[in-house]
Legacy VTK file of the C-alpha trace (Angstrom):
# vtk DataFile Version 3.0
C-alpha trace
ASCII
DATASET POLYDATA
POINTS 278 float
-42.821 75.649 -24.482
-46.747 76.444 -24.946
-48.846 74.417 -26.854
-50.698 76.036 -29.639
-54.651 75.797 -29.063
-55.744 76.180 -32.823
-59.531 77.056 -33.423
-62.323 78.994 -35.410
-65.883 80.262 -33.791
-67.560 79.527 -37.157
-67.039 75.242 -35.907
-69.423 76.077 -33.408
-72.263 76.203 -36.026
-72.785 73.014 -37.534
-75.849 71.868 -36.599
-77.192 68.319 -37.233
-80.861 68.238 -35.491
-82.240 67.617 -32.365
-80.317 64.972 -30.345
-77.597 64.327 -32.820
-74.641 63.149 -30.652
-72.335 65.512 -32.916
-73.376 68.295 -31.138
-71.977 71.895 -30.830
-71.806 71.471 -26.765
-68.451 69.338 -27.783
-66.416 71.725 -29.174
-67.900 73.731 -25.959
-66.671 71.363 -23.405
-63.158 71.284 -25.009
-62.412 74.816 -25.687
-63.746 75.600 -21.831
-61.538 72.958 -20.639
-58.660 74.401 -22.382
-59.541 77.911 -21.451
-58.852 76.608 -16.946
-56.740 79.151 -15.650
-53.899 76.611 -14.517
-53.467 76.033 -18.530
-53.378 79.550 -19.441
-49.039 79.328 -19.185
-48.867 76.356 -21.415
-51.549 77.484 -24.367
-51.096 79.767 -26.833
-54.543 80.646 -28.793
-54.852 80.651 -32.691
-57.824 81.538 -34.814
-58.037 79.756 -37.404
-58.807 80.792 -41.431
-61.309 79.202 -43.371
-59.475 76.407 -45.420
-59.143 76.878 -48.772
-60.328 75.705 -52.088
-56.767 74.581 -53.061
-55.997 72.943 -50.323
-59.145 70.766 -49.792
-58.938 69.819 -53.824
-55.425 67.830 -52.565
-57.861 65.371 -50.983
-61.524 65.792 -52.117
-62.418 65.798 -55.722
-63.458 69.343 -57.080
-67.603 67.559 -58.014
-67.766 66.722 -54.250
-66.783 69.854 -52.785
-69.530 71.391 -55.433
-72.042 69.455 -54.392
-71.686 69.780 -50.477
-71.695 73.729 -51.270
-75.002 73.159 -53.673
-76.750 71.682 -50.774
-75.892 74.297 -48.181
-76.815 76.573 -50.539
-80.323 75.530 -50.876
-80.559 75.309 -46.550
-78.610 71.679 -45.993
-79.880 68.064 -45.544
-79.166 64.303 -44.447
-76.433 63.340 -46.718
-76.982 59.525 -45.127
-79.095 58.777 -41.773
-76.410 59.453 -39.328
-74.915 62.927 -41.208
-76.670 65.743 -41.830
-75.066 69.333 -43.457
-77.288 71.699 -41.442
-77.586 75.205 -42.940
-74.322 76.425 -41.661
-72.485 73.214 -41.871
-70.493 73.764 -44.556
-68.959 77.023 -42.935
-68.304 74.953 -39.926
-66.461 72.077 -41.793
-64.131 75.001 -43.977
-63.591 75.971 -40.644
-62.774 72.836 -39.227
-60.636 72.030 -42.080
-58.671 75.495 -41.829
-58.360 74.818 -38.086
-56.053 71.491 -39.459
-53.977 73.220 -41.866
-53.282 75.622 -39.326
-52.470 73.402 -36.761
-50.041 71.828 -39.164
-48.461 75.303 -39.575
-48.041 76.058 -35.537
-46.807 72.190 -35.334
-44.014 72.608 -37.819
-42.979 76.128 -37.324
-40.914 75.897 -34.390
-38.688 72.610 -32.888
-40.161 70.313 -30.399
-43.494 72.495 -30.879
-46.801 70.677 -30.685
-50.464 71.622 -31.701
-53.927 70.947 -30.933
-56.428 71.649 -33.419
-59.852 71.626 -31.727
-61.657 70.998 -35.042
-65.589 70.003 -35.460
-67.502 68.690 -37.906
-64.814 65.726 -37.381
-63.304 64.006 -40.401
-61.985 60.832 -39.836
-65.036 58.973 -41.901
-64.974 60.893 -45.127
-63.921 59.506 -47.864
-62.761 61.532 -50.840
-65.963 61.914 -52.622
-68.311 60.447 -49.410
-69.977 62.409 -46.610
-70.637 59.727 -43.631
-70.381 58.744 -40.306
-71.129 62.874 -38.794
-68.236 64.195 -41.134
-67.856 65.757 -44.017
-64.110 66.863 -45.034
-61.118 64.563 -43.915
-59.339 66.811 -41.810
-56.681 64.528 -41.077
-56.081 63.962 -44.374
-55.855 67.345 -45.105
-53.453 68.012 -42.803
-51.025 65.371 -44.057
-51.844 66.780 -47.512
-50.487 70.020 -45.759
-48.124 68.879 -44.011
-46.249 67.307 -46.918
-47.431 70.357 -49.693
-44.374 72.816 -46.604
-42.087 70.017 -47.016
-42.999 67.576 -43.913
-42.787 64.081 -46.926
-43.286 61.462 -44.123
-46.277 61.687 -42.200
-47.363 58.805 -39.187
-51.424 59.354 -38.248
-51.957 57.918 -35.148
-55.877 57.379 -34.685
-57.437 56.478 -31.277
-61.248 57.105 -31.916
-63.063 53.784 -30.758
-64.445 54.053 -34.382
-61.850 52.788 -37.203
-61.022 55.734 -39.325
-62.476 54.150 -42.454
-62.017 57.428 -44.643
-58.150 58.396 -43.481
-57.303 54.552 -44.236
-58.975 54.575 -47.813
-57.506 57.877 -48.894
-53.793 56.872 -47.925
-53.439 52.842 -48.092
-51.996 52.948 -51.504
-49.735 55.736 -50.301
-46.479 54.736 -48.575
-45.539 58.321 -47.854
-48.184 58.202 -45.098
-48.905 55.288 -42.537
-51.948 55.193 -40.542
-52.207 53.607 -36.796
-55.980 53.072 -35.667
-56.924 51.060 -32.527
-60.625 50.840 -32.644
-63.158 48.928 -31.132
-64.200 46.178 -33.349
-66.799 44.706 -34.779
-68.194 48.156 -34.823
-68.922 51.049 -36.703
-68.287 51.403 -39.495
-67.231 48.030 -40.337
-63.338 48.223 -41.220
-60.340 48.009 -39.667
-59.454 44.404 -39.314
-56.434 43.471 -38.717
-55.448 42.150 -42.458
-56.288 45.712 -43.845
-52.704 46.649 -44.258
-52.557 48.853 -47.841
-49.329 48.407 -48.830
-47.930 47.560 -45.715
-48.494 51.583 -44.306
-51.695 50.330 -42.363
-51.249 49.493 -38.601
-54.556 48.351 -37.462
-55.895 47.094 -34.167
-59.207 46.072 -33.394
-60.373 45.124 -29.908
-63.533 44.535 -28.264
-64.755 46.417 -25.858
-64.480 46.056 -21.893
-60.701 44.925 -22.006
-58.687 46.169 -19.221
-57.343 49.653 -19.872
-53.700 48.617 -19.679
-53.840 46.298 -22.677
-55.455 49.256 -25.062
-52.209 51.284 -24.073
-49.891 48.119 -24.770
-51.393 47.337 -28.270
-51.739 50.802 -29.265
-48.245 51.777 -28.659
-47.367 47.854 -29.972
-48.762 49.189 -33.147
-46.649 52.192 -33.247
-43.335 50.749 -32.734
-44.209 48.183 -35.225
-45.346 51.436 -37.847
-42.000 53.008 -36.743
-39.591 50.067 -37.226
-37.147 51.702 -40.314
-39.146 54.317 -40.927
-38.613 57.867 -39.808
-41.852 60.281 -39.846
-41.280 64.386 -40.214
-44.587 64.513 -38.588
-47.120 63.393 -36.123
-50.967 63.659 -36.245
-53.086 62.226 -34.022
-56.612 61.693 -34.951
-57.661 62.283 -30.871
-61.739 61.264 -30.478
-62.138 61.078 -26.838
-64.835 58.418 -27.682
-62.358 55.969 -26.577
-63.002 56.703 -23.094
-64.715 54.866 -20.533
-68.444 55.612 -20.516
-68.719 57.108 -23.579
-72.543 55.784 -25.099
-71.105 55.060 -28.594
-68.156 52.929 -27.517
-67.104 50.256 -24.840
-63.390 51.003 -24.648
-62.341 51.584 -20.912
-59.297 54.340 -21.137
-58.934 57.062 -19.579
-57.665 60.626 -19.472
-54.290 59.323 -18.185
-53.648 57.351 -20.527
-54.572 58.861 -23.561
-51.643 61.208 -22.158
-49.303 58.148 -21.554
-49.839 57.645 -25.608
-49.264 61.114 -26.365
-46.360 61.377 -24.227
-44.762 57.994 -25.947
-45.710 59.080 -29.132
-43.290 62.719 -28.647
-40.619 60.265 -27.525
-40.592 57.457 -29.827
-40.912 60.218 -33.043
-37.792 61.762 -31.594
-37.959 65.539 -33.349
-40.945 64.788 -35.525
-43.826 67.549 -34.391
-46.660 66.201 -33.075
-50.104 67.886 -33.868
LINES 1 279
278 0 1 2 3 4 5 6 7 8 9 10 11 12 13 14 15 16 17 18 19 20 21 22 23 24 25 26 27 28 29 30 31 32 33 34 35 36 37 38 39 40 41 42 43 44 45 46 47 48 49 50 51 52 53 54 55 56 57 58 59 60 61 62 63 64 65 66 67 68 69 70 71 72 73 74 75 76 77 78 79 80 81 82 83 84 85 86 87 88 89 90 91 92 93 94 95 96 97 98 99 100 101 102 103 104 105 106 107 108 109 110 111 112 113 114 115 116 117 118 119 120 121 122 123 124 125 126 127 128 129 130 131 132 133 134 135 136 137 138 139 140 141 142 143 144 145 146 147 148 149 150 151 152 153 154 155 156 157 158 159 160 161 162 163 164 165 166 167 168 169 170 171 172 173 174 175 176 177 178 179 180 181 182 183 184 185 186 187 188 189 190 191 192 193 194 195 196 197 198 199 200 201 202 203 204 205 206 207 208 209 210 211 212 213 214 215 216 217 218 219 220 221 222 223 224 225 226 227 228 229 230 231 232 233 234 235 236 237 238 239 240 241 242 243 244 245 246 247 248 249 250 251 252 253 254 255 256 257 258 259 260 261 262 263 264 265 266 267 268 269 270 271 272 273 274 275 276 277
């Protein structure tokens, strides 16, 4: 079965300044990765619709969303030192966002089907009424918001970014309907994620330094899952996937790589049984 390849041209145009690491080469690389003949079999392409007003409302507050779209109206600017809403970033991030839902949709609509949503501006930072750390709209969080809005109650969000996913664990750890696995290098930006952090018990976290043998990320992240799937069944999988977790990446000192970041995603399909995983 193909894997649906969910994106939007539009997330191409967020632009943050000259050299900003959140650049729009990234969503380059990945789509012309995906696009290798050898793939074209196993990937099915989806554009994408802007997401909309309704749905980003289930996670941002309606004064935030105004303001982000009062400041690209009058051109953009730095929203804190590290994230700037360039003049077409706020068409890039409803893209991005409608790139989630839609993966959500492709994930769900058919058994044992999987998605990749190839979204940018990321998300995993915001918070519900906070712009920080490069991203704007939660799409994550959206997508569980989604996900459970068609029927999908139990979501798992599986988070490998070697940054902790401050604004998916804030929005969801008083929420048992959604647990949240992050391994993430630590201390580190942005400062969360120890260990103790557990919500109400729906928050798996696992910090690490960096330089530890590959091997053990693997182990600790999939430790983590089997410990957030221990009598608890999810209806869906998301996977919060920064390749920033790689080795030689300048923001991060984790040393995985591509290999094993499939190892996890092949685990994750198995140990969710018939749970999509998007």
């Amino acid at each position: 079965m193909s894997t649906s390849v969910v994106w939007h041209p539009a997330c191409a145009l967020h632009q943050a300044g000259a050299g900003h690491p959140e650049r729009p080469e990234r969503i380059a690389a990945v789509l012309e990765a995906l696009r290798a003949p050898a793939l074209a079999a196993d990937v099915e392409w989806v554009e994408a619709a802007p997401a909309p007003r309704e749905a980003l409302e289930r996670v941002h507050p309606p004064r935030y969303l105004d303001a982000l779209e009062a400041l690209a109206a009058r051109g953009g600017g730095p929203l804190d030192p590290d994230t700037v809403l360039g003049p077409r970033s706020w068409e890039a991030a409803l893209a991005s966002a409608g790139v989630a839902l839609t993966a959500v949709e492709r994930g769900i609509a058919r058994e044992g089907a999987t998605a990749f949503g190839a979204t940018r501006p990321p998300g995993h930072h915001a918070l519900a009424d906070r712009a920080m750390g490069f991203c704007f709209l939660n799409n994550v969080a959206l997508a569980a918001r989604h996900a459970q809005q068609l029927g999908k109650r139990q979501v798992i969000i599986v988070d490998w970014d070697v940054h902790h996913g401050n604004g998916t664990q804030a929005i969801f750890e008083r929420d048992p309907s959604v647990r949240l696995v992050s391994m993430h290098q630590y201390p580190w930006y942005p400062g969360t994620g120890a260990a103790a952090e557990r919500g109400v018990g729906n928050v798996f976290n696992v910090p690490r330094p960096p330089g530890l043998p590959r091997a053990v990320y693997v182990r600790d992240l999939l430790g983590a899952v089997t410990a957030a799937l221990d009598g608890w069944r999810p209806e869906l999988v998301l996977v919060s996937a920064g390749f920033d977790s790689l080795a030689g990446d300048p923001l991060g000192g984790f040393t995985l790589e591509p290999e094993d970041l499939a190892q996890c995603a092949t685990e994750l399909r198995r140990r969710a049984a018939a749970a999509p995983v998007v």
